[in-house]
N, C-alpha and C positions, 0 to 999 in steps of 0.2 A: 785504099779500101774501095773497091767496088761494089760492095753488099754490105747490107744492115738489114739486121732484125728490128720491128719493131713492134707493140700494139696500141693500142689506143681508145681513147674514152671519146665519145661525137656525141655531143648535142646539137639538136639541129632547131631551126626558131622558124614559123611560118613566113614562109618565102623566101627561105634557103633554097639552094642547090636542091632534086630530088626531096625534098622534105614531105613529110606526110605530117610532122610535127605541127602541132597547134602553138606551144607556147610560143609569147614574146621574144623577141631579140633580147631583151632584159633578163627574162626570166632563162633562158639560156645561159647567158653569161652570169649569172648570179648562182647557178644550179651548177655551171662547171667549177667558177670558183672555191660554193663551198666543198666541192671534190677535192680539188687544190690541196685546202686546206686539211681537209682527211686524212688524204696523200701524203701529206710530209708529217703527219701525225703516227705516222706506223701503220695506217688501213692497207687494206688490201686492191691493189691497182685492180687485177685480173677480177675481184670478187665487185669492186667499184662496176669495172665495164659490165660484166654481167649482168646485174641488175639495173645502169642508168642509160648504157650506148645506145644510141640510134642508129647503130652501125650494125650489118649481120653480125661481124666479127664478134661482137658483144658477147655474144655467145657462146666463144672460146675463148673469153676472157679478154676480148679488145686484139687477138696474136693477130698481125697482116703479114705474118711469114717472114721472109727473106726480102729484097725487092734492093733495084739498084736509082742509078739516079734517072731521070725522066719518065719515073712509073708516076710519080708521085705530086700533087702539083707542088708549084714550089713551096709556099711560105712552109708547108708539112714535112718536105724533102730537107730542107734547108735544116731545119731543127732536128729530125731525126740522123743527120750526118754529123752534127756537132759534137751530139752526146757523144758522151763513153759508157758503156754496158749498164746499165744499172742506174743510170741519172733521167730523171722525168724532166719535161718540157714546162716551159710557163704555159699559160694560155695561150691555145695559137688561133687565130681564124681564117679561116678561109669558107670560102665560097659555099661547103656543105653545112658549115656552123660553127660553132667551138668544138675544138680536141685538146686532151691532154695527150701527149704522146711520152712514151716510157722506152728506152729503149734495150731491147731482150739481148742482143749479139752484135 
C-alpha cells in the first residue's frame, strides 16, 4: 500500500506547533477526547472536524487527500497506515497538538 486516504480532527493547545490556539494543553486533550467519545457514539467525524479542527482541512471535513508515507510526521503516518478504511485512531499527538485521524481509503 503506497497511499492512504485520510482526515482528521487537530486541536491545537498554546505553544504547539503553528498554534494560534489559546487553550491549555489540558483543555485540548480533554476537548479531543470528549470527540472521542462522540465518535464511537455514531457522531459525525467530517461534521465533528468542521466545526472543532484547528486544521484548514476542518473545513472539508478534516479530508488531507491521499498522501504516502514521509508526507506525514510520524506518530500521524504510523496510525493512519495501520487502519483499514473506516476505522478512527485513538488520540494521537504530535507536535501541532491532538488529532483524531479516520481513515477514508
Amino acid at each position: 500500500m503506497s497511499k492512504v486516504r485520510a482526515s482528521h480532527i487537530l486541536l491545537m493547545y498554546k505553544g504547539s506547533a503553528r498554534s494560534s490556539a489559546s487553550r491549555s494543553k489540558e483543555e485540548a486533550l480533554s476537548g479531543i477526547q470528549a470527540m472521542q467519545a462522540q465518535i464511537a457514539g455514531g457522531a459525525d467525524f467530517a461534521a465533528l472536524a468542521k466545526e472543532h479542527s484547528d486544521c484548514p482541512s476542518g473545513a472539508s471535513g478534516g479530508d488531507l487527500g491521499f498522501f504516502g508515507r514521509g508526507q506525514m510526521v510520524p506518530a500521524f503516518e504510523t496510525a493512519a497506515f495501520a487502519m483499514q478504511p473506516g476505522e478512527t485512531s485513538d488520540v494521537i499527538e504530535t507536535d501541532f497538538g491532538y488529532h483524531l485521524v479516520t481513515r477514508t481509503a
